[in-house]
N, C-alpha and C positions, 0 to 999 in steps of 0.2 A: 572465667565466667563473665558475661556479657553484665559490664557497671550497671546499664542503663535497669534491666533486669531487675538487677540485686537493688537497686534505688527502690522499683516498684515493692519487690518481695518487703525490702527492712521498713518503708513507710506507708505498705499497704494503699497504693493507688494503682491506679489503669496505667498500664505501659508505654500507652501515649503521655497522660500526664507527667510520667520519669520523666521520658525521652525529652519530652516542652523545657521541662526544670532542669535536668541536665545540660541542655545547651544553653538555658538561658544565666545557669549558676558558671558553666562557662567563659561567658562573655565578659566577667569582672575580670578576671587574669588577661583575657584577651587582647582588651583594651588597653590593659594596664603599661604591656609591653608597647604598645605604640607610641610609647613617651619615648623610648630610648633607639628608634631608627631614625636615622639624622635625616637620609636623603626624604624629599617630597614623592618622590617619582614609587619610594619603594613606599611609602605608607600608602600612599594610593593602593598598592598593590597589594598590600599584606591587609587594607581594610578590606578591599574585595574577598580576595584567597578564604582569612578565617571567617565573614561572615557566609560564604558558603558554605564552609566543612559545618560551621555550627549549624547551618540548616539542614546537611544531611546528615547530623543527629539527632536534631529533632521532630525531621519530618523523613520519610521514603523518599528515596531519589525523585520519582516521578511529580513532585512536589515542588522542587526545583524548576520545568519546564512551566510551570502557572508562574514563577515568577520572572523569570526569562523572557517570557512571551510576552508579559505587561511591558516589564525595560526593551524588548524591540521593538514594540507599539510605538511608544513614546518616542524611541529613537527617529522612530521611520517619520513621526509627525513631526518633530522638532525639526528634520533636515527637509524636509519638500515644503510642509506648509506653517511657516515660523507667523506668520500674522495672525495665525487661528488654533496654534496648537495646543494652546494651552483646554481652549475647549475640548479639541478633539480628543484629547487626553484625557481629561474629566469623563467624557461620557464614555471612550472606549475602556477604559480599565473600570470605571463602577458598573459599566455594563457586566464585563470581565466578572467582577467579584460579586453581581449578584446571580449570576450565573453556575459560579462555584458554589453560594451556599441552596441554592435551589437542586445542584446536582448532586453534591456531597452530603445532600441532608446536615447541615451543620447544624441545626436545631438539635437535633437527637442526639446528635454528639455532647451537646452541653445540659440535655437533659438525662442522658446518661452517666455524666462524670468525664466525659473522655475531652481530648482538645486537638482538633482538627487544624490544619493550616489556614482558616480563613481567616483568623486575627490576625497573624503576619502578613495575610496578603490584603487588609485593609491599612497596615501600615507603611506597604509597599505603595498601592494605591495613593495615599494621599502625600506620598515624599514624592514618585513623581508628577504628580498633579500641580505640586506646588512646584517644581523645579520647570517643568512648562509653559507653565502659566509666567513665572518668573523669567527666563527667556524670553514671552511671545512682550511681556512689557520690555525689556531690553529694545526690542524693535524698536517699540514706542519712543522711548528716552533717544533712541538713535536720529528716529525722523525728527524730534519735535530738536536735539543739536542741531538738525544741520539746519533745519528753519532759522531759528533762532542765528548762526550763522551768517547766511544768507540774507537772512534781513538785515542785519549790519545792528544787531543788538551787543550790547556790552555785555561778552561773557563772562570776563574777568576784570569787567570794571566795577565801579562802585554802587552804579544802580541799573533797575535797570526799568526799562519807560520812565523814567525821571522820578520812579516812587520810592522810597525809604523802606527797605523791608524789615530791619535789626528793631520792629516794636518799637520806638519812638510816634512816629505820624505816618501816616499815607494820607495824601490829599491835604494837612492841615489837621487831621484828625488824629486825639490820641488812641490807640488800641486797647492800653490794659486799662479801662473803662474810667482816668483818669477824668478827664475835659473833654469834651467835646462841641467845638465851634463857642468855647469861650463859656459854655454852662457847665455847672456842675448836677447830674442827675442823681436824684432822689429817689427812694421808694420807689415806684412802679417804675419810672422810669428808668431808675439805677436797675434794676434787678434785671429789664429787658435789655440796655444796653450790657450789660455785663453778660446777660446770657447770649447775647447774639456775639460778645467777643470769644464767650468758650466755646462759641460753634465754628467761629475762625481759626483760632488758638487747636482745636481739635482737628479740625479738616487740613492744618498745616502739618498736624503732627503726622497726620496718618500720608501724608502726599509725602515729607520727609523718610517714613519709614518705609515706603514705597520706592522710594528711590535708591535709598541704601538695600533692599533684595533686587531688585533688576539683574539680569544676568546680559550683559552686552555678546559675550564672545561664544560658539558653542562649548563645552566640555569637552575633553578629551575622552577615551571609551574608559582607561584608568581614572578618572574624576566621576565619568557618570556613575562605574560600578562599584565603587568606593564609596560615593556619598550612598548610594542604594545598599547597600548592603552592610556598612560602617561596623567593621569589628563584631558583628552578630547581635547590635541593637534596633537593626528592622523586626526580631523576634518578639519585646515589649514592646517597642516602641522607645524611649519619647518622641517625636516631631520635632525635628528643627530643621530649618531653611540650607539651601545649600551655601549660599555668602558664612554662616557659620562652619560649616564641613569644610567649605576650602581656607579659610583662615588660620580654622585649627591645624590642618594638616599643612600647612605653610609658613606655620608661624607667624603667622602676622596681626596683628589686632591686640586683643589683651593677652594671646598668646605667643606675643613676638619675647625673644631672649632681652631684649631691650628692659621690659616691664619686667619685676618684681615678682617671682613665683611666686602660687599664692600653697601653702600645707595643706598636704591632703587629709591630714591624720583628723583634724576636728570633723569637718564635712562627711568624711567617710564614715568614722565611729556612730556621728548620728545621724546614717540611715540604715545602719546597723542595727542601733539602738531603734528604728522607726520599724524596722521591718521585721525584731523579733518581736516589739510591742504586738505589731499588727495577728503575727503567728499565732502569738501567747493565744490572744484576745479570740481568733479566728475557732481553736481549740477548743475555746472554753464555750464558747456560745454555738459552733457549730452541729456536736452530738446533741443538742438540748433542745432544738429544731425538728419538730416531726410537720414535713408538709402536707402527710397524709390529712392531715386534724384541716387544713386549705381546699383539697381537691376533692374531698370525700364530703358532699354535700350534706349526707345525714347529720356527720359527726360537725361541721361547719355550723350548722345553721344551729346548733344541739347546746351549743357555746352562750354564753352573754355576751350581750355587747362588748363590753371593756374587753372581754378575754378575744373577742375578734379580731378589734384593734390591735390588742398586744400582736398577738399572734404575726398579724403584716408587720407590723412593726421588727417580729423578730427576725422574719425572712428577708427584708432589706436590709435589715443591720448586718446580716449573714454575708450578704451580697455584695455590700460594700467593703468590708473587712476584706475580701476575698482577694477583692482588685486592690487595694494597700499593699498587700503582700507582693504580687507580682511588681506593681509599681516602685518598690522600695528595693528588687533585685536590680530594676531598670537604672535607676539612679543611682543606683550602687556603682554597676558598670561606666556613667555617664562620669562623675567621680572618679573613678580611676582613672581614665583615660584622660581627663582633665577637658573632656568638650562641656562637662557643665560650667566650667568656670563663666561668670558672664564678665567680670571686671571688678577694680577698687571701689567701696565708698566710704566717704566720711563715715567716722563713726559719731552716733549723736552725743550731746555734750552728759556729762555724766546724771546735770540736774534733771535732765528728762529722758535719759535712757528707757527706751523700754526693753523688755526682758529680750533677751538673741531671737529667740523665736518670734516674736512677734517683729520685729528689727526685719529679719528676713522676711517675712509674711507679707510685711507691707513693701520692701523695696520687691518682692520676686514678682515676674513681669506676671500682671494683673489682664487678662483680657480682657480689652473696652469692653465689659460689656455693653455700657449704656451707650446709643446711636443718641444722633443729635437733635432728635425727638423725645429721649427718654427711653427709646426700647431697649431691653437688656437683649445683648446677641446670646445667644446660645450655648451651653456646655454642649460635652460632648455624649457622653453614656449615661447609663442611672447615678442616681445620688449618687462634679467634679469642676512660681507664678513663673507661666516661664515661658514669653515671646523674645526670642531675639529678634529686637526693632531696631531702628534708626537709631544714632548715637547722640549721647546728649543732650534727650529733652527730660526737663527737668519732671522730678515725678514729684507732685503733692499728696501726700497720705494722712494731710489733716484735712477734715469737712467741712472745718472754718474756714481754712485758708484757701480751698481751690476754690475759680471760680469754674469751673465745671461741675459743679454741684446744683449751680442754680439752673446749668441747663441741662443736665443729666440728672433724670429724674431720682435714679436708683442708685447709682455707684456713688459708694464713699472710699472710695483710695484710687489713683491713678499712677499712672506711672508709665512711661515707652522708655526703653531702653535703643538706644542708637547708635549705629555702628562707628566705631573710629575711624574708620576707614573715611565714613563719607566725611567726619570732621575736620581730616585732615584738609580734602579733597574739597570740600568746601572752604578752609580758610585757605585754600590755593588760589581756587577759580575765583575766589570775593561771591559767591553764592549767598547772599547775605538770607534769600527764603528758607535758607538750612541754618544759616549762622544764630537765626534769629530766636532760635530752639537752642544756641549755645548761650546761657545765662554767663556774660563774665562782668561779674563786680570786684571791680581793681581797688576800690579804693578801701574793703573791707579785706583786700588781699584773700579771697577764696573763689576757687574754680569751682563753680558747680556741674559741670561737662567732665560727665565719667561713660568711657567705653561699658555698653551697654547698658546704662543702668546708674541714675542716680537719686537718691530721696535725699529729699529738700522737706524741712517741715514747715507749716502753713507761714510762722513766725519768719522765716527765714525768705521764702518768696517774697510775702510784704515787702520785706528791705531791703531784696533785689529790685520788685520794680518799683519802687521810687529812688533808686539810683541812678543814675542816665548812665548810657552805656557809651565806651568810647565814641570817638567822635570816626563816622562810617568811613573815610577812608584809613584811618587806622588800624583800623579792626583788625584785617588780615594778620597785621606783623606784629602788633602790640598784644594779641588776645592769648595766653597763655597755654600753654599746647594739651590737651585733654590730658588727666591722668593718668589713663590707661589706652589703651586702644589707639595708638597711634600709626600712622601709615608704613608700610613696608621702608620709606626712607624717612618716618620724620621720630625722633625719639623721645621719650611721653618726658616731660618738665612734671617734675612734684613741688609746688610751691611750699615753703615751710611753715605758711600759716593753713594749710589743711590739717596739719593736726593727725591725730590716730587714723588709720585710713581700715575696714574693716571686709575680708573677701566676699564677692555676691559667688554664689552657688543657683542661683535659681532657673539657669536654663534645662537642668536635669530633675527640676522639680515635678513630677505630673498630678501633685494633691498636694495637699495643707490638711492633714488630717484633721486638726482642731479646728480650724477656721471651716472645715463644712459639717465636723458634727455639732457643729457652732453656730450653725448659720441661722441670720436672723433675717437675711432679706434675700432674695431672688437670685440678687446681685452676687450673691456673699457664697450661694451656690457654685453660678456659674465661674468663678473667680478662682475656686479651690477644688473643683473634679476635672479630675480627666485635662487637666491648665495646657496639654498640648494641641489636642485635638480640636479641645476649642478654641486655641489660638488658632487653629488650623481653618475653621470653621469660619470664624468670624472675618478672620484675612481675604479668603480666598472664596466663601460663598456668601456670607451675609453683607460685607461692605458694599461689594461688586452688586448685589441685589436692590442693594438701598442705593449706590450710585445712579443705577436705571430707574428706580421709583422709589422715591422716599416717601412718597402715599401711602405707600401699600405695607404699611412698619409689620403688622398682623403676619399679612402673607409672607414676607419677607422672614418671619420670625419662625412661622410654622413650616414653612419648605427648608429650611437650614434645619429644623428636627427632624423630617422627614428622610433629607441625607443622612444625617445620624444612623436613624433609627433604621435606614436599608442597608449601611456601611457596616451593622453588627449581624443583621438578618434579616428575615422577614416574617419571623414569628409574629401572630398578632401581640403578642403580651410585648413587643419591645416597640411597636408603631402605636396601640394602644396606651403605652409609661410614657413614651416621647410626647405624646399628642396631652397629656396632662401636664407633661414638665412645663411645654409652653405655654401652656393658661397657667399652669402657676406663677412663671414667671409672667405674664402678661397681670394678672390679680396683684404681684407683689408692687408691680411698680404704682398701681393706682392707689396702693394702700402709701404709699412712698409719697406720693403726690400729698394725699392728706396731711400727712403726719409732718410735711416739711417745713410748715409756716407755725408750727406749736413754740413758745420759747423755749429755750435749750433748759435744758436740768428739771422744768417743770413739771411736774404728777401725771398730767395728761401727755405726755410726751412722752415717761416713764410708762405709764400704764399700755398706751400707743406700741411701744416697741415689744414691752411684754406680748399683745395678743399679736402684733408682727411675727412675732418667733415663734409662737406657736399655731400662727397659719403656715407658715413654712414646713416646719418640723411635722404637724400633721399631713401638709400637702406631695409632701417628698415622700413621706413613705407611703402614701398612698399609691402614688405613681408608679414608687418602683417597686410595686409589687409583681407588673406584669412580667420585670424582667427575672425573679424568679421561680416563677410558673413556667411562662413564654404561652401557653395556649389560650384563645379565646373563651371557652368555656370557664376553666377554672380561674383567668381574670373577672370576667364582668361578673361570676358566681361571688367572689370576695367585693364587688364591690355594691355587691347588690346588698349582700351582707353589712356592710356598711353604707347602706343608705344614701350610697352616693355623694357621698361628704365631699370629698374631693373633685368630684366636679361640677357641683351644683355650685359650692360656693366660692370657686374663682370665676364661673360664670356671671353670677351674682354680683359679687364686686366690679368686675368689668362693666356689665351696663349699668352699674347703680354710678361710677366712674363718669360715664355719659352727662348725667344729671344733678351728683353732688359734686361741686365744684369745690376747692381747697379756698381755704379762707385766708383772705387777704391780710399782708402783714400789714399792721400802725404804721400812720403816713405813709402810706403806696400812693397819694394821689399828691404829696405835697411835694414843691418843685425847688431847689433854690440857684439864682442866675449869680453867678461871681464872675469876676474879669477877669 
């Protein structure tokens, strides 16, 4: 008997839904086995081979040529037009895939229960988007060598135009908002220059992690159709960058033999443990959902208030549960195969451990949300840490201790994880604009340069940077070689005063299930849904949009939902949820703003965060109610039902934003001069 069949018969689903779950339960064994092919040449091969077979179980053969034809799109732009391809590629496959759900009716498919190939083939869409675009900057990195070159600049000297990069002074001047030209700044002054250093400190970071994706050389057709297909996780997804796919499958980085395997057995059991929660949960609340009591106007409007509200409130939570479940098979898979590993970190010291889960929450790659205006970049789908970034920049995840707080309106935890590679690769060249992201304090004996991914608590930055850092031409040979993630020839050094060192798992993360039915800010959102795509997002369309105008933060913010929101379909109810998330996030950060100069632990600050979470919490699910409707009618019918709650009053707060200005902290205006 056909398994896929007997899956639908024994758990009573649509035969498309088997066949989706069949290959995507799959791809945990699949994976698994790639651990034990030695050669590079065959895992290439063997991630291609099996993520095909698992696509032609979970989709009809002819299903296969829609994603063939995107990978020869890309191919054909990558090799004629390398300066521009990464756009060409952006718009020929979302062309591509809005095309499939307007012809495929994928709407109907997900309002009838069933699951079409257009979700795999937006995951197809944005791995080679980003592998393009990652490429067409390779160019970049290559002309801006040979200038650099050619001008007779020090590439592997110690500076370079005569300026200091390792964070000490440029020009005379301190950076980590120390001194400046002999003053010490205060109150308004201190707060400005500290926030104009988190806007340097951030613009370095993200130029750092930029450099470590760059792809110089083309792919091979084994690498291109390997990283594309990867052991059958183009079918959930998560997103990650190809510099991650070819390390793994290489061995090199945190996953070279040199490093410290890290046990599968904890990390695997809880997502196990995450995704039968999710099942349990999904079971129990799912049959207790009637949406007819939604669509059915008489019965709708027939309701109370409050029972209205519930009501949306239930079909979100529905909705959401729904995507946990699949995302927790994704991770499952990412797990086995060992591509979630991101690298070691300290473990924190026992007096302020915080619980594992929240240890991980905060070290897992966090998407910037907040630009260097304050605007939160974007999640991905309805009410959703794991970027692989550059190596070794340090992450702060207390809100006292970063100064990115003071100029990021809304985020309270930061974190870029960066690759070993370029670590090495920078303490080779003397690269000191990369070095300068490697925090090394010798004289406390601890390396804070961990392959992808390190948290540093607020305490602990302090007393890096008032430590001075070697003296700059030392650096290269004296700076201790990152813990993990070290180069294909250089072999990671574990100093004996780090202490416990504890595994990061978070590039297979795509949620934080507590931390977004948790959510108390915007931020806190976008930080915990959908953590790939919005890393996906914010990399690859929101940065790129605020490079070309950082005026336009609004547009900039709204057109990154609107890819979203056509990346899933083109139902109104998910362009209509999109178009509310970002006034909600755009309301949250003004309410952010207010709330930021209250003192800490005080009543109004308390009280403040209290009606924060429950702007949130009402605004979310208002939102995502369009995505489980999806039609116009029976969206703006529930929201009319509700009174329009949801977007009147992130409207509200945005222009009242305009007008009430946050209140200035005690002594902002007072200055004091020291030698």
């Amino acid at each position: 008997m056909d398994p896929v069949r007997l899956f639908s018969e024994t758990f009573s689903v649509d035969y498309s839904v088997a066949a989706y779950l069949v290959g995507a339960l799959s791809s945990v064994p699949v994976a698994y086995l790639h651990r034990f092919i030695r050669s590079p040449a065959l895992r290439h091969v063997y991630a291609a081979v099996s993520g095909v077979l698992l696509s032609l179980i979970s989709f009809t053969p002819d299903v296969l040529l829609h994603f063939v034809l995107a990978a020869a799109f890309t191919l054909v732009a990558m090799r004629t037009q390398r300066s521009i391809c990464g756009l060409v590629t952006f718009i020929g496959t979302f062309a591509h895939l809005i095309a499939c759900h307007v012809i495929f009716m994928s709407d109907d498919a997900r309002r009838t229960g069933r699951v079409d190939f257009t979700g795999t083939l937006t995951i197809v869409a944005i791995k080679l988007t980003s592998l393009a675009m990652d490429y067409q900057d390779g160019l970049k990195a290559l002309k801006e060598e040979a200038k650099r070159a050619k001008d007779g600049e020090a590439i592997n000297g110690e500076a370079i135009n005569g300026e200091a990069i390792n964070g000490e002074a440029i020009n005379g001047e301190a950076i980590n908002g120390e001194a400046i030209n002999g003053e010490r700044p205060t109150g308004e002054k201190a707060e400005g220059e500290k926030a104009e250093g988190a806007r340097s400190a951030a613009a370095a970071r993200k130029a750092a992690e930029k450099r470590a994706r760059v792809i110089k050389g083309m792919p091979s057709a084994g690498e291109f159709l390997g990283y594309l297909f990867c052991c059958g996780q183009h079918l959930l997804g998560p997103w990650f960058d190809y510099q991650a796919y070819d390390e793994w499958t290489n061995r090199r980085g945190v996953w070279s033999p040199a490093v410290r395997a890290p046990s599968l057995i904890p990390p695997f059991l809880r997502v196990l443990l995450q995704g039968a929660l999710a099942a349990a949960v999904f079971l129990l609340i799912a049959p207790l959902l009637d949406l007819t009591l939604a669509t059915d106007p008489v019965l709708f409007f027939a309701l109370p208030f409050a029972r209205r509200v519930l009501l949306v409130f239930h079909a979100t939570l529905v909705t959401r549960w729904r995507c946990y479940i699949v995302w927790s098979i994704a991770e499952a898979a990412m797990v086995a195969g060992g591509l979630g590993f991101s690298g070691w970190v300290a473990a924190p010291k026992a007096a302020a451990a915080p619980a594992p889960a929240a240890a991980a929450a905060s070290a897992a790659t966090c998407a910037d949300t907040t630009a260097a205006d304050g605007t939160a970049a974007p999640p991905a789908a309805p009410p959703t840490a794991a970027a692989a970034t550059a190596a070794a920049a340090a992450c702060d995840t207390s809100k006292e201790g970063a100064a990115g707080e003071d100029a990021a309106d809304e985020h309270e935890g930061k974190e870029n994880h960066n690759r070993s590679g370029e670590v090495a690769e920078a303490a080779k060249s003397g690269d000191r604009a990369m070095m300068g992201e490697v925090v090394n304090n010798q004289r406390a004996g601890t390396v804070l340069s961990h392959a992808n991914g390190a948290a540093v608590t607020g305490e602990e930055k302090k007393r890096v940077n008032t430590t001075p850092n070697p003296a700059p031409a030392a650096a290269p040979a004296a700076a201790p070689a990152a813990t993990v993630a070290p180069s294909a020839d250089s072999a990671p050094v574990c100093p004996p005063t780090m202490g416990r060192q504890v595994a990061l798992w978070d590039r297979a993360r795509n949620v934080n299930i507590l931390g977004m039915e948790l959510a108390s800010t915007g931020a806190d959102v976008a930080k915990n849904w959908n953590i790939s795509f919005s890393t996906w997002l914010r990399i690859y369309v929101y940065e790129r949009l605020e490079s070309a105008s950082k005026k336009n933060a609004l547009f900039n913010l709204l057109f990154t939902f609107f890819i979203s929101a056509i990346s899933h379909g083109l139902n109104p109810g998910d362009l209509i949820g999109f178009g509310h998330w970002a006034l909600m996030i755009a309301g949250s950060r003004v309410i952010y703003r207010w709330t930021k100069p209250l003192p800490k632990g005080s009543l109004a600050l308390r009280a403040a965060s209290v009606l924060h979470f429950l702007y949130v919490l009402f605004c979310i699910n208002y939102a995502g109610f369009g995505f489980s409707v999806m039609t116009f009618q029976h969206t703006m019918q529930a929201y009319r039902g509700l009174c329009y709650y949801g977007t009147i009053l992130p409207l509200a707060i945005i222009m009242a934003g305009n007008f009430i200005r946050a209140p200035r902290p005690r002594g902002s205006k007072k200055s004091i001069k020291t030698e």
